[in-house]
C-alpha positions in Angstrom: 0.0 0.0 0.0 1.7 3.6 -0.5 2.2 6.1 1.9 -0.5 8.4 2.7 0.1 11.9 0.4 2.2 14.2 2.5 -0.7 16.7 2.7 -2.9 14.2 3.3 -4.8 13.4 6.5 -3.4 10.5 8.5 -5.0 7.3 7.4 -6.7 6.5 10.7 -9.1 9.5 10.9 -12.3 8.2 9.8 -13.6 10.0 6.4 -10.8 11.8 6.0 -11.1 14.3 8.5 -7.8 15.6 9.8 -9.2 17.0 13.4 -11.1 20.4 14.3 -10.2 23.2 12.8 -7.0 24.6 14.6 -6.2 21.5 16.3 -2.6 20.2 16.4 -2.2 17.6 14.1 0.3 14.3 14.9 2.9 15.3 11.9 4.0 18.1 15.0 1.9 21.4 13.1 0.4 24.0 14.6 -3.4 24.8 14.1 -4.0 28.1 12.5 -6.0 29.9 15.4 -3.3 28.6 18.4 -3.4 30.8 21.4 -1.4 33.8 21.6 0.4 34.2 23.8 1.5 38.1 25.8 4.9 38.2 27.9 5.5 41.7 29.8 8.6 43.8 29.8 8.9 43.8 33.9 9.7 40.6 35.3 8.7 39.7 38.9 10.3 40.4 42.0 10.9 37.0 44.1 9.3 36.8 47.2 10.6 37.3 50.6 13.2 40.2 49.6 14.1 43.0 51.6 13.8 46.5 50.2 17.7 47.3 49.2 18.0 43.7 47.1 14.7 44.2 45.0 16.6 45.2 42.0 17.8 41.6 42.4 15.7 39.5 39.4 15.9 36.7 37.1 17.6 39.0 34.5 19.7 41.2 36.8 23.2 41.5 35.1 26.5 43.2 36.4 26.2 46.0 33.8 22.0 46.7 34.5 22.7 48.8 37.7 25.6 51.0 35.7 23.6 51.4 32.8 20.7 52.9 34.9 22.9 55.0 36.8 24.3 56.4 33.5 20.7 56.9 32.3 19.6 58.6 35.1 22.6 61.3 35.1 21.8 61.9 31.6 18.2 62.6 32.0 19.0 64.7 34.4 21.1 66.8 32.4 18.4 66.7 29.7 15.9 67.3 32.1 18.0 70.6 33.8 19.4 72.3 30.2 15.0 71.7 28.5 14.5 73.6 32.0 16.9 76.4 32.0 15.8 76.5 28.1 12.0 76.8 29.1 12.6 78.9 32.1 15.0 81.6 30.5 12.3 82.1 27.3 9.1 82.1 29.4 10.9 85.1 32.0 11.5 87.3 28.5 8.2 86.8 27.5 7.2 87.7 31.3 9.4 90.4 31.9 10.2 91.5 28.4 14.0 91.2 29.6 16.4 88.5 29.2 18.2 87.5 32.2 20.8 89.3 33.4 24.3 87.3 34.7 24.5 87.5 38.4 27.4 87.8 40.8 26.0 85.0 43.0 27.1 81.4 42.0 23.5 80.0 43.0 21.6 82.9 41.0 20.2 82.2 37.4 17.6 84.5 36.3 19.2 87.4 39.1 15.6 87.4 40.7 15.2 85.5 44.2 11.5 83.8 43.5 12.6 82.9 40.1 15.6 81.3 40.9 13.8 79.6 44.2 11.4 78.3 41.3 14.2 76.9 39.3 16.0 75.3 41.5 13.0 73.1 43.2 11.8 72.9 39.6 15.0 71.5 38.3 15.1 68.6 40.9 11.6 67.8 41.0 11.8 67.0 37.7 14.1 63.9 38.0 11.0 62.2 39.8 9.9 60.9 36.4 13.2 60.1 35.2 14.2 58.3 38.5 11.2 56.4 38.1 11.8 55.2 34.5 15.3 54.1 35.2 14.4 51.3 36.5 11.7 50.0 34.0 14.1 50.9 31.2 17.4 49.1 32.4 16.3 46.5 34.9 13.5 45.4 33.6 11.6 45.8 37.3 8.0 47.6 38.1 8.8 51.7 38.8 6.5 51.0 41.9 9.3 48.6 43.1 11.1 51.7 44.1 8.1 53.0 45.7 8.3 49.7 48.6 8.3 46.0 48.9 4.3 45.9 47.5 5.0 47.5 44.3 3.7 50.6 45.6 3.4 53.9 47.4 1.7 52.9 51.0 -0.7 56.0 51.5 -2.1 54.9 54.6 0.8 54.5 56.0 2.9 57.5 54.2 -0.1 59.6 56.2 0.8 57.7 59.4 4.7 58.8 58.6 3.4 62.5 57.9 2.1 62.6 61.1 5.1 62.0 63.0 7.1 64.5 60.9 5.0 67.1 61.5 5.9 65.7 65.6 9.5 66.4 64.3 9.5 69.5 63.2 7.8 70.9 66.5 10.9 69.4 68.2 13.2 70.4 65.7 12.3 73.7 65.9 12.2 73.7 69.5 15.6 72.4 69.5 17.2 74.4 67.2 15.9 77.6 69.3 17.9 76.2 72.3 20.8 75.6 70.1 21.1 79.2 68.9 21.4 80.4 72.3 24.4 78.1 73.4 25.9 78.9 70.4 29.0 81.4 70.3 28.4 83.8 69.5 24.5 82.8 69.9 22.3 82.8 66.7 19.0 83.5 66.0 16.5 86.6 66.4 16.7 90.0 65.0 14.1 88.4 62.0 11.7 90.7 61.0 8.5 89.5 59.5 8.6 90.5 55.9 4.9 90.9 55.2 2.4 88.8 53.4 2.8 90.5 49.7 6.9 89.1 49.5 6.3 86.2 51.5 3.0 84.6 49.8 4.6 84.1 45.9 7.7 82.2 47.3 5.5 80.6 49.8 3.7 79.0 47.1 6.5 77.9 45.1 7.7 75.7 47.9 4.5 74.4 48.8 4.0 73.6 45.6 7.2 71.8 44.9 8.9 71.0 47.7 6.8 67.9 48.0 8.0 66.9 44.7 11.8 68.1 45.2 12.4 65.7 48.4 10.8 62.8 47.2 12.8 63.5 44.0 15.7 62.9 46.5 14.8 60.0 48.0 13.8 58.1 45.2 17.5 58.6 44.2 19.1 58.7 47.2 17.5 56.0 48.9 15.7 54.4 46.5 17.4 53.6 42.8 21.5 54.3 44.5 20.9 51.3 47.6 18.9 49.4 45.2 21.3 49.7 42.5 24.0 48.6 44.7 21.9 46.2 46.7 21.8 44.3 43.7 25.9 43.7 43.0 25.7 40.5 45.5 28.5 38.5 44.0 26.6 35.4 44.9 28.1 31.9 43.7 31.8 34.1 44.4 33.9 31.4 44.6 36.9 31.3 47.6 36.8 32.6 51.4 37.1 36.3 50.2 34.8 36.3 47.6 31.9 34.2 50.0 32.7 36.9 53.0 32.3 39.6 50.9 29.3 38.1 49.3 27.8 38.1 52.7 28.6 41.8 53.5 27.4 42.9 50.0 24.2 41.4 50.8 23.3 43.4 53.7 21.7 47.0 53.2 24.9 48.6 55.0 27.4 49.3 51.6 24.3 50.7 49.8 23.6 52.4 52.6 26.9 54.3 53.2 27.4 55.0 49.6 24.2 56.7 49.0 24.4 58.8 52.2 28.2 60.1 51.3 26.4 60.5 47.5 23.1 62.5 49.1 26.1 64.9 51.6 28.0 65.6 48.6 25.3 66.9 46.5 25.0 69.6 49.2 27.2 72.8 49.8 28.3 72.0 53.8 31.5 71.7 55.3 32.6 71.2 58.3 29.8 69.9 61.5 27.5 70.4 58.5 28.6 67.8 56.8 28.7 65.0 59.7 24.6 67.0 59.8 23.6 65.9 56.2 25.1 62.1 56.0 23.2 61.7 59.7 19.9 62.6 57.8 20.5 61.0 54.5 21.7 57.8 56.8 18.8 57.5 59.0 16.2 57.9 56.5 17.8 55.3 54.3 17.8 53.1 57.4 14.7 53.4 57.6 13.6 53.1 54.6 14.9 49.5 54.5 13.7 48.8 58.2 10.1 49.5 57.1 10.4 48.6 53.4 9.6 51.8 51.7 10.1 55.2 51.2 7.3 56.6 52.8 8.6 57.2 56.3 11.8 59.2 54.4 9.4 61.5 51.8 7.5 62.0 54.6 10.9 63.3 56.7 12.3 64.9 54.1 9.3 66.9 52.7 8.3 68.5 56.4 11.7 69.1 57.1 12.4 71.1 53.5 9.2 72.6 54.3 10.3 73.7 57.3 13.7 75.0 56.1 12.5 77.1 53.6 9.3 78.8 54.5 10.8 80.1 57.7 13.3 82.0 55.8 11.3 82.9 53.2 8.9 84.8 56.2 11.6 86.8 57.3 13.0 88.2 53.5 15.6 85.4 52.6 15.2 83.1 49.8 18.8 82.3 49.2 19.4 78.4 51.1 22.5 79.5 52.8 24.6 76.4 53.0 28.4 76.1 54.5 29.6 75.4 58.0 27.4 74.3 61.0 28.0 75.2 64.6 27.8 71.8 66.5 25.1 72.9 68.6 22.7 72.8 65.7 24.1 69.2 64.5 23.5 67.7 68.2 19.4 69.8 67.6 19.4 68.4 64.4 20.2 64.2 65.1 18.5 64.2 68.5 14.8 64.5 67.2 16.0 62.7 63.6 17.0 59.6 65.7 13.3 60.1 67.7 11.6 60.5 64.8 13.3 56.8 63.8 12.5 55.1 67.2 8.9 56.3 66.7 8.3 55.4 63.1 9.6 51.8 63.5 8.1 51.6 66.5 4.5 52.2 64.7 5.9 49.6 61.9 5.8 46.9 63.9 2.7 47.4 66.0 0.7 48.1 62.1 2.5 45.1 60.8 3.9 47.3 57.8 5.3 44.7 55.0 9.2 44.6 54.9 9.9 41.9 52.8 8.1 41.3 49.1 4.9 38.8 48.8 4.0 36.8 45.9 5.4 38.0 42.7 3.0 40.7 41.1 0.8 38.4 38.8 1.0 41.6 35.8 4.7 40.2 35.3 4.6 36.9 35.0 3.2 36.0 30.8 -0.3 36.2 30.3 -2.4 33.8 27.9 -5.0 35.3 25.1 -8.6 34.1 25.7 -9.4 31.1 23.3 -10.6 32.5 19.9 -14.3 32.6 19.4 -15.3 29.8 17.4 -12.9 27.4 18.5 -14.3 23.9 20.1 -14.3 23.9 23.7 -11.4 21.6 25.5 -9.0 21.7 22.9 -5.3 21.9 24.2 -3.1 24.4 22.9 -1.2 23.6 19.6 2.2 22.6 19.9 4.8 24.9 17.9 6.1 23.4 14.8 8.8 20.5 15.3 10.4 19.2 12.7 9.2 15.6 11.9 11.2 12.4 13.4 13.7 14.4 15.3 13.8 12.8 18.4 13.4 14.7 21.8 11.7 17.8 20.0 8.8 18.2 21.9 5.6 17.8 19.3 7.6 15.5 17.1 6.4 12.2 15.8 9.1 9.8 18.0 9.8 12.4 20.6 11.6 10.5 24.0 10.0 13.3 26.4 6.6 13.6 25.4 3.4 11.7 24.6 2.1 10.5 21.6 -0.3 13.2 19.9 -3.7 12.3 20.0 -6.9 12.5 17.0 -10.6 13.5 18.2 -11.6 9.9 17.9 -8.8 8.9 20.5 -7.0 7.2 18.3 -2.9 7.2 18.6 -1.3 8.9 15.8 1.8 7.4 13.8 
């Protein structure tokens, strides 16, 4: 007898018939309406990691975290010169002037509001470029930055608000004291500057300043300690290369690093500087002790708040940076380390998450819905094998996989 026609139905299916429309024949082809099938970009975070080693996926590489970082400087840049661009063309049309250069080194537009607007303006907008870093070179969710859910906790970002605004009483109260047992003392002699120069700054920084310092701590605390969190050098073979394995492992290196990063992009010297690694350390300590960055937006936006609107009520809008009497450090750590005990303290008793849960089911590949039309419990069409190759899955003669199967039940060739 010859051998069926190579087009032809197998010789066992009664009249002919090959199987339903779309089904997967026994020669190893694919039906015609086989499901599709839609794989995401973002990958899922395992389960049961800690905030600073999120960045740390199925496809994390050594080169993702450097390529992110470069990304993120140069969208700053862009970001900064399509400002200054912006800004200097809408103050001519404004003031039908173009901006004068200014003897001061922090002055753009030679204007104090302007330049106050500018300069919040100019870091708030690396918010949207810190948060596309990380979809763009790792792969990862942009809400993985956010906390160990994938998101920005409100509830409990309202619960961290609360305290700060705690903080700043005391801070304030504490850096009153300070001034006096400073030498020689500072403070008073501030004259209120009256409500028609103080309201247009005033709403500049309410404004932005909320944007500004989380800006900052998505950077600071979020992407840098993620970044880094991610360089484990696990399977490092040797004694060295297992020991520092461990250490890389732990939030501290990530932790250092982005602190001395956060002090340097500030003007302080001296006590000031021991002032700005204390606060960029605690809040990245807590940011990993509570899994988010809520509790460090939340510190960082009251506290800027603070920092500039008082100022601003008595005539100056210039941030006067330098050196720091020691007085003011010791005002400044001793409510930043209450704020700590009391945040973590309110973590534990509302059981805020600190380690990831189940991967985020949007990452993981996500099957069409079977085509209209198509008879009900078919299985999915194998993809094309090529025919009598053995251990192809879907191939007449496979050693890993079953026989395929007609409608009528009968074993194909």
């Amino acid at each position: 007898m010859p051998p069926p026609h190579y087009h032809g139905p197998p010789p066992h299916q009664p009249n002919g018939y090959a199987g339903p429309y779309g089904y997967a024949g026994p020669y190893g082809y694919a039906g015609y309406l086989q499901p599709l099938v839609k794989s995401s970009w973002t990958v899922p975070v395992p389960a049961g990691l800690p905030y600073h080693r999120l960045a740390r996926t199925a496809v994390h590489r050594w080169w993702r975290p450097l390529v992110g970082t470069l990304a993120l400087v140069a969208g700053a840049l862009f970001a900064t010169l399509a400002l200054m661009v912006v800004g200097t063309v809408g103050y001519a049309l404004a003031t039908g002037e173009v901006p004068a250069p200014s003897d001061s080194e922090t002055s753009i537009f030679g204007e104090p509001v302007a330049d106050l607007a500018f300069n919040l303006a100019a870091i708030a907008l690396l918010l949207p470029v810190v948060l596309f870093v990380p979809w763009l070179a790792q792969r990862r969710r942009p809400g993985t930055l956010s906390s160990v859910t994938g998101r920005l906790r409100r509830r409990w970002l309202l619960v961290c608000c609360a305290v700060a605004v705690g903080f700043c009483a005391v801070s304030f109260g504490a850096g009153w004291v300070a001034g006096h047992f400073a030498e020689p003392p500072i403070g008073g002699g501030d004259e209120w500057v009256g409500w028609a120069d103080f309201l247009p700054p005033a709403l500049i920084i309410i404004a932005l300043v909320p944007f500004q310092a989380s800006a900052e701590e998505y950077i600071f605390r979020g992407w840098l300690p993620q970044a880094i969190g991610a360089c484990t050098l696990e399977g490092s073979g040797g004694r060295a290369g297992r020991a520092l394995s461990a250490v890389l492992r732990t939030p501290w290196p990530g932790l250092v690093i982005a602190s001395a990063a956060f002090t340097a992009g500030h003007g302080y010297t001296g006590w000031g500087i021991l002032d700005i690694f204390a606060f960029g350390a605690i809040a990245a300590w807590l940011t990993v002790r509570t899994g988010g960055l809520e509790a460090a937006i939340a510190l960082h936006v009251f506290n800027n708040l603070m920092a500039f609107l008082l100022p601003a009520a008595a005539g100056r809008l210039e941030f006067e940076q330098g050196d720091v009497p020691w007085q003011f450090v010791v005002a400044d750590v001793t409510p930043l380390l209450l704020y700590a005990a009391v945040v973590v303290w309110l973590a534990r008793r509302l059981r805020v998450e600190t380690v990831t849960g189940d991967p985020d089911p949007r990452d993981a590949p996500v099957h069409a819905p079977p085509v209209s039309g198509q008879p009900a419990g078919i299985p999915a069409a194998a993809p094309y094998a090529p025919s009598g190759v053995p251990g192809v899955p879907g191939a007449p003669g496979a050693a890993d996989g079953p026989d395929a199967y007609g409608p009528s039940g009968v074993p194909g060739p």
